[in-house]
Backbone bond lengths (Angstrom), bond angles and torsions (degrees), N, CA, C in turn:
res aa  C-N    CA-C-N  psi(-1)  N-CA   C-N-CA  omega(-1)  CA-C   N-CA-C  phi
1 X - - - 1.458 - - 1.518 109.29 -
2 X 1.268 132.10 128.21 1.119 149.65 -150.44 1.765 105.21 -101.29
3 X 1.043 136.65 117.05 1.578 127.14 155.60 1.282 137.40 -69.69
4 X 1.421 113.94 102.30 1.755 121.49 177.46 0.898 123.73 0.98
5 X 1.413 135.15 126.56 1.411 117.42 144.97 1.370 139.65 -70.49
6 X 1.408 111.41 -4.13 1.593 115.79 160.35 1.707 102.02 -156.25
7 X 1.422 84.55 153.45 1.918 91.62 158.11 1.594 117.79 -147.92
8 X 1.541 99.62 161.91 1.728 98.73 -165.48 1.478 82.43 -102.37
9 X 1.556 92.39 153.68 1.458 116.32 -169.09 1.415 102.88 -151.98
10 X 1.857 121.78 161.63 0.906 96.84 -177.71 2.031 75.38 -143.90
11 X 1.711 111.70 152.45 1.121 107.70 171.34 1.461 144.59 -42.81
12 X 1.493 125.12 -28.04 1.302 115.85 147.93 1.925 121.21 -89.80
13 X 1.349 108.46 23.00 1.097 97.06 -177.91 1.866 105.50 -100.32
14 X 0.928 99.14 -15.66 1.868 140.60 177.46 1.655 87.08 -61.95
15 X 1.075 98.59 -82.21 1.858 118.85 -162.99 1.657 98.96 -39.43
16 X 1.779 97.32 -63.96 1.491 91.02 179.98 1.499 139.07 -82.41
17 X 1.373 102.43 23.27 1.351 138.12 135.70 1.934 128.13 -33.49
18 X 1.364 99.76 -50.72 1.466 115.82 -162.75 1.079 102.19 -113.75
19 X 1.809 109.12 146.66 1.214 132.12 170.27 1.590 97.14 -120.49
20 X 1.117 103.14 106.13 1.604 130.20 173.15 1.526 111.69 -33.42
21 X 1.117 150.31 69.63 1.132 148.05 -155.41 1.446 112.18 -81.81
22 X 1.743 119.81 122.82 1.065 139.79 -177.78 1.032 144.02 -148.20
23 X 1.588 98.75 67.81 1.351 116.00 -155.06 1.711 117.77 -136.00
24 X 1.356 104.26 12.77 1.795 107.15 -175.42 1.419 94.91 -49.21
25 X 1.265 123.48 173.08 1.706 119.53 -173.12 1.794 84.35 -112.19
26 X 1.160 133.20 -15.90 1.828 132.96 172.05 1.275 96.99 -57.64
27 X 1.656 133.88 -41.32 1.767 121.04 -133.69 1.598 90.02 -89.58
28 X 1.584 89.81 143.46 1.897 127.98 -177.50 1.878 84.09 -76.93
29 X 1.420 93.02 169.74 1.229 122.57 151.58 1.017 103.74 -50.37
30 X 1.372 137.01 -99.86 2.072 154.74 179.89 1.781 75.25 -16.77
31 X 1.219 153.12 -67.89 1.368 129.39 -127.06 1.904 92.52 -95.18
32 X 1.373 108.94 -32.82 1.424 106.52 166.38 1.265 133.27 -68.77
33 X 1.118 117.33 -14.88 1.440 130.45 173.80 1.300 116.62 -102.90
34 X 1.406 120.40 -2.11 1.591 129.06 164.88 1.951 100.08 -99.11
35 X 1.147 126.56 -11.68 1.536 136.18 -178.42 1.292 94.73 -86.80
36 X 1.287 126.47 -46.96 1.397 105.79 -154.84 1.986 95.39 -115.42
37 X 1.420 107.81 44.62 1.337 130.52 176.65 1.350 102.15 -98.93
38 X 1.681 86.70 -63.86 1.642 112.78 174.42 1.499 111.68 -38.15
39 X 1.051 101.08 -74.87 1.700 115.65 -176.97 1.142 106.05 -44.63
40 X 1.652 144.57 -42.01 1.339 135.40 -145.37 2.089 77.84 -102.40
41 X 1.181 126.33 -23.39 1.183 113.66 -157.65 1.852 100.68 -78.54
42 X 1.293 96.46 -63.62 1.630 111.18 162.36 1.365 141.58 -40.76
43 X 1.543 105.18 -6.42 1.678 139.07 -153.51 1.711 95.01 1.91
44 X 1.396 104.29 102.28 1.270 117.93 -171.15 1.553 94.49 -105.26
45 X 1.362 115.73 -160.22 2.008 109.45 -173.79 1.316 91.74 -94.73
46 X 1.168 124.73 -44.16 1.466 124.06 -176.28 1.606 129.14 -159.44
47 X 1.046 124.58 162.99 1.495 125.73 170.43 1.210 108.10 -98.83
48 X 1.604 124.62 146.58 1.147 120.72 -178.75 1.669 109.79 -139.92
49 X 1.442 101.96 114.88 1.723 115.90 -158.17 1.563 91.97 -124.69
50 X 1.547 80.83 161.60 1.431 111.41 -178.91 1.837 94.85 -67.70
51 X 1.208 108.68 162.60 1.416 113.06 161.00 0.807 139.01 -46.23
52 X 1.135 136.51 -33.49 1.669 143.00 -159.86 1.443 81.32 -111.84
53 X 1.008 174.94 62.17 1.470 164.96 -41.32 1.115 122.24 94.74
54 X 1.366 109.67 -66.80 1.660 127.04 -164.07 1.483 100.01 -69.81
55 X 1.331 154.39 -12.28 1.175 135.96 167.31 1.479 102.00 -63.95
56 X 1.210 120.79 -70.57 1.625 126.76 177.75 1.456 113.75 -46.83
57 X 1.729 120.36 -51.35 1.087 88.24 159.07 1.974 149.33 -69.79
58 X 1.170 100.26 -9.10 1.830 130.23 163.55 1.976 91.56 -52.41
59 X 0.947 128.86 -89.97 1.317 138.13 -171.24 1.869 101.89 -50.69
60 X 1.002 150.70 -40.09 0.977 154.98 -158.41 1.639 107.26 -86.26
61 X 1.288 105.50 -46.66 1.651 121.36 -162.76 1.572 108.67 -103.46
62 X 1.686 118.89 -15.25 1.659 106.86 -170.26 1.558 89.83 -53.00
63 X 1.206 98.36 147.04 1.354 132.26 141.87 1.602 104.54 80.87
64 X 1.175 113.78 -0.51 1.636 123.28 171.64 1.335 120.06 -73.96
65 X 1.408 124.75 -4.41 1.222 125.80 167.94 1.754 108.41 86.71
66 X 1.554 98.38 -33.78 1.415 81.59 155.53 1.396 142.47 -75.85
67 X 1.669 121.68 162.63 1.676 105.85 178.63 1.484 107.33 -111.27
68 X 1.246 102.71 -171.98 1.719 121.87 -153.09 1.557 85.05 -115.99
69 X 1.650 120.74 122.15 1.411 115.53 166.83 1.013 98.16 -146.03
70 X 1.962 123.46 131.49 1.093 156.45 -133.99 1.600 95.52 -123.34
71 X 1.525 121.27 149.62 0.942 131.28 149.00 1.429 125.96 -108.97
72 X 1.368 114.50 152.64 1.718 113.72 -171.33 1.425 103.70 -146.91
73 X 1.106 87.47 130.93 1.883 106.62 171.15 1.388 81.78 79.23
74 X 1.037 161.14 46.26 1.244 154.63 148.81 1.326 143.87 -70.15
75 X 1.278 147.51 103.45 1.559 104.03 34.82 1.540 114.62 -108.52
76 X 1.063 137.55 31.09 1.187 136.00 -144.03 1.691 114.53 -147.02
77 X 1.570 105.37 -16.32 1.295 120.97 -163.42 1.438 125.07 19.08
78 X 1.077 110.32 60.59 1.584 117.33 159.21 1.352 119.10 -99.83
79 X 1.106 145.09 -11.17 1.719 138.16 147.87 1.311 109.09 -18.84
80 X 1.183 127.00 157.13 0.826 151.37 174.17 1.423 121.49 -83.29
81 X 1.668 129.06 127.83 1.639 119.39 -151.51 1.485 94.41 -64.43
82 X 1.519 134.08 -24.59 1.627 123.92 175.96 1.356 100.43 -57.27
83 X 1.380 138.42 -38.23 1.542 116.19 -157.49 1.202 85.37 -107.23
84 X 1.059 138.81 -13.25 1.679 120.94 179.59 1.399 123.87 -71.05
85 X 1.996 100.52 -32.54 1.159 121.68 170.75 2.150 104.73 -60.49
86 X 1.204 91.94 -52.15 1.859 97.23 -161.05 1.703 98.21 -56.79
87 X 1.492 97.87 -46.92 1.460 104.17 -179.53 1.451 113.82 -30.31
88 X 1.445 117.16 -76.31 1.556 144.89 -179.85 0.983 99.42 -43.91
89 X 1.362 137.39 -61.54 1.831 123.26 -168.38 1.496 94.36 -73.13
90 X 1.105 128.99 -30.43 1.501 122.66 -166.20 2.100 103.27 -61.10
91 X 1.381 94.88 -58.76 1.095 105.43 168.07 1.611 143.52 -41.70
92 X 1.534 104.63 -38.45 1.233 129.87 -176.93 2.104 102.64 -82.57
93 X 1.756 88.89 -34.69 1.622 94.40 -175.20 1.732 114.23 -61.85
94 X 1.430 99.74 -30.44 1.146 117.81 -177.94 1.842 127.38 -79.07
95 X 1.377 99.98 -25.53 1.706 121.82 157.26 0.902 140.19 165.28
96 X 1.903 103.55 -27.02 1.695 135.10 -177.61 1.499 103.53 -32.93
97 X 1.205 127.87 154.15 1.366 140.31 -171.88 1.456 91.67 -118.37
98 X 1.630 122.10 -40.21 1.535 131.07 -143.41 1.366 91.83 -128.57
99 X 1.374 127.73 158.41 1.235 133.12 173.01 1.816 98.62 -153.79
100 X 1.850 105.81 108.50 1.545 90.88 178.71 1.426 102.80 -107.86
101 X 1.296 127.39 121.73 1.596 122.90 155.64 1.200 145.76 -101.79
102 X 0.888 126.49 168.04 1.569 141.16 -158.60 1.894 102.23 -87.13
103 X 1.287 96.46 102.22 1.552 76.24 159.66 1.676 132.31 -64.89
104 X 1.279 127.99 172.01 1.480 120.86 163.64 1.759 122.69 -86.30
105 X 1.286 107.70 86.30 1.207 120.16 -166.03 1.061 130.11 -54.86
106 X 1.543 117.40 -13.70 1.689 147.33 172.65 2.264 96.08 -68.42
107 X 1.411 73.42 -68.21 1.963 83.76 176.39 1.569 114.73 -32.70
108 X 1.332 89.09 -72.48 1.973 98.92 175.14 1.438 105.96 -75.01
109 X 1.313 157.44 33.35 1.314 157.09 158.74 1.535 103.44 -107.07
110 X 1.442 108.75 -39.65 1.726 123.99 -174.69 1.294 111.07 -88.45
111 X 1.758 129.26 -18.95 1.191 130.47 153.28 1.329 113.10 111.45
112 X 1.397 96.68 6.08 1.686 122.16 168.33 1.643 141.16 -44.93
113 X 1.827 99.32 40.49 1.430 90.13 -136.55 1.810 106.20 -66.37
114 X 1.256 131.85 -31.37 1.237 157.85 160.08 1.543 86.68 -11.91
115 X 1.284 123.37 -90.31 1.585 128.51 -172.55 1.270 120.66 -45.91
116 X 1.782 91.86 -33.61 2.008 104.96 -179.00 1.966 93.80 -56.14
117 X 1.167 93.00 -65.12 1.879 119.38 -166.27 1.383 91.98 -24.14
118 X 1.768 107.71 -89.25 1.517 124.43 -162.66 1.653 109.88 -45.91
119 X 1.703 112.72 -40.49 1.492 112.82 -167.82 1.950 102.39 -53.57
120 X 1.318 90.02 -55.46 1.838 92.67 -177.37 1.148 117.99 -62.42
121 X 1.164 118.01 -28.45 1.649 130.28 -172.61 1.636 103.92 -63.58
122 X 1.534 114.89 -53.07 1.248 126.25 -178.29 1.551 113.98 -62.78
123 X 1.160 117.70 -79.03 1.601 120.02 153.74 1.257 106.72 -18.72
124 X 0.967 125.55 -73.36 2.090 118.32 -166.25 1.533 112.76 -71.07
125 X 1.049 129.35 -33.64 1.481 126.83 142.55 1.041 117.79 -23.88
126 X 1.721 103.47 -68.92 1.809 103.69 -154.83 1.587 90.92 -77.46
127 X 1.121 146.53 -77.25 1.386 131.91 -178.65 1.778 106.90 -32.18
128 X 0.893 141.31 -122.59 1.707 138.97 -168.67 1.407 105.20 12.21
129 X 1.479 98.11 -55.08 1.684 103.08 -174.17 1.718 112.35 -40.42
130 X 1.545 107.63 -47.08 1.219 110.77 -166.74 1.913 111.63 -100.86
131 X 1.377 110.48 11.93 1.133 122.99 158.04 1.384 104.02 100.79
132 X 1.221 121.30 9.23 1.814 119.05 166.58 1.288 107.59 -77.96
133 X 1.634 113.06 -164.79 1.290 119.55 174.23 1.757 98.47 -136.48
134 X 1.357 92.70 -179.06 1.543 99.60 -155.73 2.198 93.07 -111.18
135 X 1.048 126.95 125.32 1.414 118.65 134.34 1.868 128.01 -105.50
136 X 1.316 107.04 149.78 1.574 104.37 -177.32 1.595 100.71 -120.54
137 X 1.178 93.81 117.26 1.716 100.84 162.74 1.736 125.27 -103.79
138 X 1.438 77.86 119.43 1.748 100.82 -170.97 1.310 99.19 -76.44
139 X 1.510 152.74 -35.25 1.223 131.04 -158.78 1.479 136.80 63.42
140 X 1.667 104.29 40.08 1.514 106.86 -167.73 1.428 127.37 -45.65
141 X 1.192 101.65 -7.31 1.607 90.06 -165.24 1.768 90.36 -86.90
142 X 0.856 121.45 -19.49 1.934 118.20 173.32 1.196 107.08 -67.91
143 X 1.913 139.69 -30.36 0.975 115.80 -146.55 1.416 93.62 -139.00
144 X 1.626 105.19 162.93 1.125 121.23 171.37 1.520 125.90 -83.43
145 X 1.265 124.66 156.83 1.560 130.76 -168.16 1.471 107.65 -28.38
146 X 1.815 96.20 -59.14 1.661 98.50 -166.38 1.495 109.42 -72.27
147 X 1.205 124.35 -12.57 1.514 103.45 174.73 1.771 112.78 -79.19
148 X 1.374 104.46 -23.59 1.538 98.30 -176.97 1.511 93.78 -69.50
149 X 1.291 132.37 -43.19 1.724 122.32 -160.79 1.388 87.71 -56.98
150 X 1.477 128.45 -50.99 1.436 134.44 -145.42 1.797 96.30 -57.67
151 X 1.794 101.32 -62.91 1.282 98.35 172.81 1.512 147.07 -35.53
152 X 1.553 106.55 -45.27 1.288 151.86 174.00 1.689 102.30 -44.03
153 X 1.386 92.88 -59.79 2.001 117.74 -163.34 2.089 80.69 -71.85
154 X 1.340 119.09 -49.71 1.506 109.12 -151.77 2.065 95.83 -71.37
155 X 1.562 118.17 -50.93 0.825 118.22 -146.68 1.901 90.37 -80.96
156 X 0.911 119.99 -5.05 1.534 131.40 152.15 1.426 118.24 -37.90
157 X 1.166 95.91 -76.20 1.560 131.83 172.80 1.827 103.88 -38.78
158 X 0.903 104.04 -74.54 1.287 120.86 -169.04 1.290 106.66 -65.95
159 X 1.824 141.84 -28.20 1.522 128.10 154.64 1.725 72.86 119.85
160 X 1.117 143.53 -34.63 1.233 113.19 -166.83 1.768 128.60 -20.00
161 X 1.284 115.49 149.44 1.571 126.62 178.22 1.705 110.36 -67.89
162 X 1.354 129.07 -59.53 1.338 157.06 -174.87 1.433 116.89 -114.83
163 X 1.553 100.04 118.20 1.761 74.60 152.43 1.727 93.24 -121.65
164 X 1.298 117.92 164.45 1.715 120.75 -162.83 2.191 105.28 -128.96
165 X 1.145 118.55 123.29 1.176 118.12 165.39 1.578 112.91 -49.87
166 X 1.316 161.89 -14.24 1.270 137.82 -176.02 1.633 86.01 162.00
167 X 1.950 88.75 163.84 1.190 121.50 -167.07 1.660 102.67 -91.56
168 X 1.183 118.12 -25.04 1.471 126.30 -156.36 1.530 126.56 100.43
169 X 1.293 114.53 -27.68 1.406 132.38 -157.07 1.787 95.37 -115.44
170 X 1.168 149.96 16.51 1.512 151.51 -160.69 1.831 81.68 -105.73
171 X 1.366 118.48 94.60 1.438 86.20 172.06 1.937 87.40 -113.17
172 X 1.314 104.90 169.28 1.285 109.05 161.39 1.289 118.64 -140.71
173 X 1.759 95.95 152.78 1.807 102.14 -164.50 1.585 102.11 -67.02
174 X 1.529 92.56 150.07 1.608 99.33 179.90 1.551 108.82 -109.93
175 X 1.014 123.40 163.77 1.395 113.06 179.00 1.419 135.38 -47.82
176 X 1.515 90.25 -27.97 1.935 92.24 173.58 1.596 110.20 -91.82
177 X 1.452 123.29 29.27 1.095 123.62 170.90 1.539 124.08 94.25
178 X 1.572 109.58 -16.58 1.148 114.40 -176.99 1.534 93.04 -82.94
179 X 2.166 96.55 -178.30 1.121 104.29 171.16 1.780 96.05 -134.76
180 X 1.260 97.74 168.30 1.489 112.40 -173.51 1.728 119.08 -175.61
181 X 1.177 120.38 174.66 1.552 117.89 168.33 1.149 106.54 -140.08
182 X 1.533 111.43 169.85 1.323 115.64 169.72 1.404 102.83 -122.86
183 X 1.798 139.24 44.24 1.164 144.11 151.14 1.540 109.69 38.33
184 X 1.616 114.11 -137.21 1.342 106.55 -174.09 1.659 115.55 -97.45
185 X 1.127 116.44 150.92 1.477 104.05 -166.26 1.775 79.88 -144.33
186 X 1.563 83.20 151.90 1.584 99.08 172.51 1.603 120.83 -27.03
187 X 1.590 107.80 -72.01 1.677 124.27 -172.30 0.988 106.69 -65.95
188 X 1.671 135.15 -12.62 1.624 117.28 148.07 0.967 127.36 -77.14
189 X 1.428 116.26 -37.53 1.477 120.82 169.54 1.824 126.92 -51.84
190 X 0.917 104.53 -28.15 1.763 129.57 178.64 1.517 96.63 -68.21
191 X 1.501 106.37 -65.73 1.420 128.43 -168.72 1.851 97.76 -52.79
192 X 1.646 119.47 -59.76 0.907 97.93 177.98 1.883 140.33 -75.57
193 X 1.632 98.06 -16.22 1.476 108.84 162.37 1.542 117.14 -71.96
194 X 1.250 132.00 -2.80 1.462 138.99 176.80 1.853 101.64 -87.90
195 X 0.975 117.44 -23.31 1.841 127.48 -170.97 1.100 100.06 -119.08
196 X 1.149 165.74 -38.06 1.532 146.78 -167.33 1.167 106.29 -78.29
197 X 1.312 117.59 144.17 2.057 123.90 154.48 1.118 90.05 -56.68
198 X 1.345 100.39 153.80 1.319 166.31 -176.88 2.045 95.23 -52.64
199 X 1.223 96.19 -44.14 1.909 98.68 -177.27 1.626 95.94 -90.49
200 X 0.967 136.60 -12.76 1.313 126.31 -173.14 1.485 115.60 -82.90
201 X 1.416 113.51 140.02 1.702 96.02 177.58 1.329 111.23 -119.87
202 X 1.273 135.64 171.68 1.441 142.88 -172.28 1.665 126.34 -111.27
203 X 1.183 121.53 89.25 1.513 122.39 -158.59 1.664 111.01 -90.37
204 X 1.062 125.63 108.80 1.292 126.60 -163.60 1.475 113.54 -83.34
205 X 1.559 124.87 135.45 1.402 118.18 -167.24 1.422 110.64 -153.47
206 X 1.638 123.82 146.72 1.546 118.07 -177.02 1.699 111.26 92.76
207 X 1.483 101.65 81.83 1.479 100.24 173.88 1.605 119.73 94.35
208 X 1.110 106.85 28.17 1.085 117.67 -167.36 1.916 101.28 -120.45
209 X 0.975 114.23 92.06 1.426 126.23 -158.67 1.567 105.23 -130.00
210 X 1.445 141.94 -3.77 1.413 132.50 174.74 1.207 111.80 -159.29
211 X 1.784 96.88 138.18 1.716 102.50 178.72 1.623 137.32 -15.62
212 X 1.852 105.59 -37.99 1.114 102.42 176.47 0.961 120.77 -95.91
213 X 1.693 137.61 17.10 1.678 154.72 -136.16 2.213 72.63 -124.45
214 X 1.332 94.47 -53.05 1.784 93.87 -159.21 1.599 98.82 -74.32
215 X 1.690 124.56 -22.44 1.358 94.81 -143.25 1.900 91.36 -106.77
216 X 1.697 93.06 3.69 1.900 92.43 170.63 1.612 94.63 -91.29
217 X 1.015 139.73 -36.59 1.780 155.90 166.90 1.997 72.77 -23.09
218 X 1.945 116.56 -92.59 1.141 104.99 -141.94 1.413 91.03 -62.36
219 X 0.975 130.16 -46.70 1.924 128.56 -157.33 1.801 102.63 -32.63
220 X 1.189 114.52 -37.62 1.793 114.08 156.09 1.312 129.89 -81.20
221 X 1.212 113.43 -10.78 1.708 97.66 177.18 1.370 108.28 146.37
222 X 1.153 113.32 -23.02 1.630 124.16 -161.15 1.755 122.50 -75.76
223 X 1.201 114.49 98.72 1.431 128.75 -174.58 1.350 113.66 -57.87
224 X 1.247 103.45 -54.69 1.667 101.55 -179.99 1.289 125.71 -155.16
225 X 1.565 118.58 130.34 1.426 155.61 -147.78 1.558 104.22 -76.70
226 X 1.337 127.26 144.65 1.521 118.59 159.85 1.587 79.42 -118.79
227 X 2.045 113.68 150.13 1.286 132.46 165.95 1.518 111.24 -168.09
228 X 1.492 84.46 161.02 1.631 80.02 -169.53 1.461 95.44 -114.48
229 X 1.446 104.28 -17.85 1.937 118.76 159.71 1.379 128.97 -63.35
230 X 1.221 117.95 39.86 1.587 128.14 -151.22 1.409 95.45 -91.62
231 X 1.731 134.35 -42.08 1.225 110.81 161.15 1.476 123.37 -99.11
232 X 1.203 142.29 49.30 1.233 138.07 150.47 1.687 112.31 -108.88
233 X 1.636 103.80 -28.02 1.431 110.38 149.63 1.536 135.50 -51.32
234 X 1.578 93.32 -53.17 1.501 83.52 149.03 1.338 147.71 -84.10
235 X 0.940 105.03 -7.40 1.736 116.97 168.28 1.681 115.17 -82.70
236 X 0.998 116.40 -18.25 1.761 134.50 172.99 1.441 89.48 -81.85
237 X 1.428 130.63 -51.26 1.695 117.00 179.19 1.306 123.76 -63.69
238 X 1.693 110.50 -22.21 1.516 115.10 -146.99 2.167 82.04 -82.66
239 X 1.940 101.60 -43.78 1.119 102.40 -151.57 1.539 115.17 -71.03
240 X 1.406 98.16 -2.62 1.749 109.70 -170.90 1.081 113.87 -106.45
241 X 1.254 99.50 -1.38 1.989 105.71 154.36 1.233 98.46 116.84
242 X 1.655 151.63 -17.05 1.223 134.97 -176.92 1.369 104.95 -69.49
243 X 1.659 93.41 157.02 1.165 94.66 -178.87 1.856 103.06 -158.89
244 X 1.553 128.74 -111.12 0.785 138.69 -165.49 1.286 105.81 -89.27
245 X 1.254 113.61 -59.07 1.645 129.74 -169.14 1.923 102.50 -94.76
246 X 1.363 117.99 143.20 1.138 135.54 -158.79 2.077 98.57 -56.75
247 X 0.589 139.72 -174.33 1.656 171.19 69.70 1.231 109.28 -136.25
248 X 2.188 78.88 -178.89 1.286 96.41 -166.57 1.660 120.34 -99.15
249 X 1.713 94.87 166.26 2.161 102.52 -176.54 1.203 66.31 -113.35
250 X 1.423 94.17 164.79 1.341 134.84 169.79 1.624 100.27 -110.47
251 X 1.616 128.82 154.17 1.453 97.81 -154.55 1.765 79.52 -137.00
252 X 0.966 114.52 147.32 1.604 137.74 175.12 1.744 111.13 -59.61
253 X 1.427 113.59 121.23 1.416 107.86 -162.79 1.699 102.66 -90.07
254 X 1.123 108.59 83.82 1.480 117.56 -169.40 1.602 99.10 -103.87
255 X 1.447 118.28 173.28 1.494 128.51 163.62 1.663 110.00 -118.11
256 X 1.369 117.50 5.86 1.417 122.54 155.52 1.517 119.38 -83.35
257 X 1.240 156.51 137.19 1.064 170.97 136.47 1.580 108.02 -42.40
């Protein structure tokens, strides 16, 4: 599958693009309550907070049109599917619309798909049940091709809303000792729009910092963005002329997303 050379866009179609990402494990209160300022100002699709979060964000966001999206098992998803489960309704009880989680990346690395299956199965239940929606974060930079198809094919199966390339935080050591990621990149993104049904959507996350990072993201398929660049993104849209009424970018032939 090939990536566009342009797409028409229109400035809130951009906005509702993004899930406001707010989740460094450093940020204060004062820095969360200036994030989800942002978000309600920008009316982006959603904010996406740590747990203990979603009350403040609940009070901050009624009626702004934006939603409340929770992370669980984060970032690392090793909890246990009981607390991942309690987590998520806890979360949702509290306001979340969205609930994205972490798969257990050890499980699907070890070939576990049985544990993979039931863990998501349970989680996406208990959220739907209570009228949220479900995202699953695979963590590409841990895994190889066939586990994302594998994922892709399960969270299919299962009706999930999203499935999402990475948390932001997956870094891996590089040979000179550092660590780092390379988040969502085109050839996963392809990879994962080639395997999902048709109802499933693909939320792109990790490194995704400029207008043209998001607008090759949709040129494949991709509904919705995690960033923590949400206003310089939009200010890169405002200055390049989008605005109210649709045209077209011409889009940068990159292999980053």
């Amino acid at each position: 599958m090939a990536t566009h050379t342009s797409v028409t866009v229109t400035l809130p179609q951009i906005a509702k693009m993004i899930d406001h990402s707010l989740l460094h494990p450093t940020m204060t209160d004062s820095e969360i309550l200036a994030g989800l300022e942002v978000s309600k100002k920008f009316k982006v699709a959603a904010a996406c907070v740590k747990p203990y979060s979603v009350p403040v964000a609940k009070d901050i966001l009624n009626d702004s049109g934006v939603l409340i999206c929770a992370v669980i098992g984060f970032p690392h998803g090793n909890s246990t599917t009981k607390i991942k489960v309690v987590e998520a309704e806890e979360a949702v009880s509290e306001g979340a619309h969205e609930i994205d989680m972490v798969v257990n990346v050890g499980k699907v690395l070890g070939g576990d798909w049985e544990y993979v299956t039931n863990e998501i199965r349970a989680i996406n239940d208990a959220v739907v049940k209570r009228g949220a929606i479900l995202k699953v974060i695979f963590e590409n930079d841990f895994l190889e091709d066939h586990h994302i198809v594998r994922l892709c094919k399960i969270c299919s199966a299962l009706s999930v809303a999203f499935v999402k390339t990475s948390t932001g935080y997956g870094f891996v050591k590089q040979p000179n000792g550092l660590y780092t990621y390379q988040g969502a990149t085109v050839p996963h993104l392809q990879l994962m729009k080639a395997n999902v049904g048709p109802n499933v959507q693909i939320k792109a996350a990790g490194g995704i910092r400029t207008l043209d990072e998001l607008l090759v993201a949709m040129s494949v398929g991709v509904t919705r963005v995690g960033a923590t660049a949400t206003e310089a993104i939009y200010q890169e849209a405002v200055a390049r002329g989008i605005g109210a009424t649709p045209v077209q970018v011409t889009l940068p032939s990159s292999g980053k997303a």
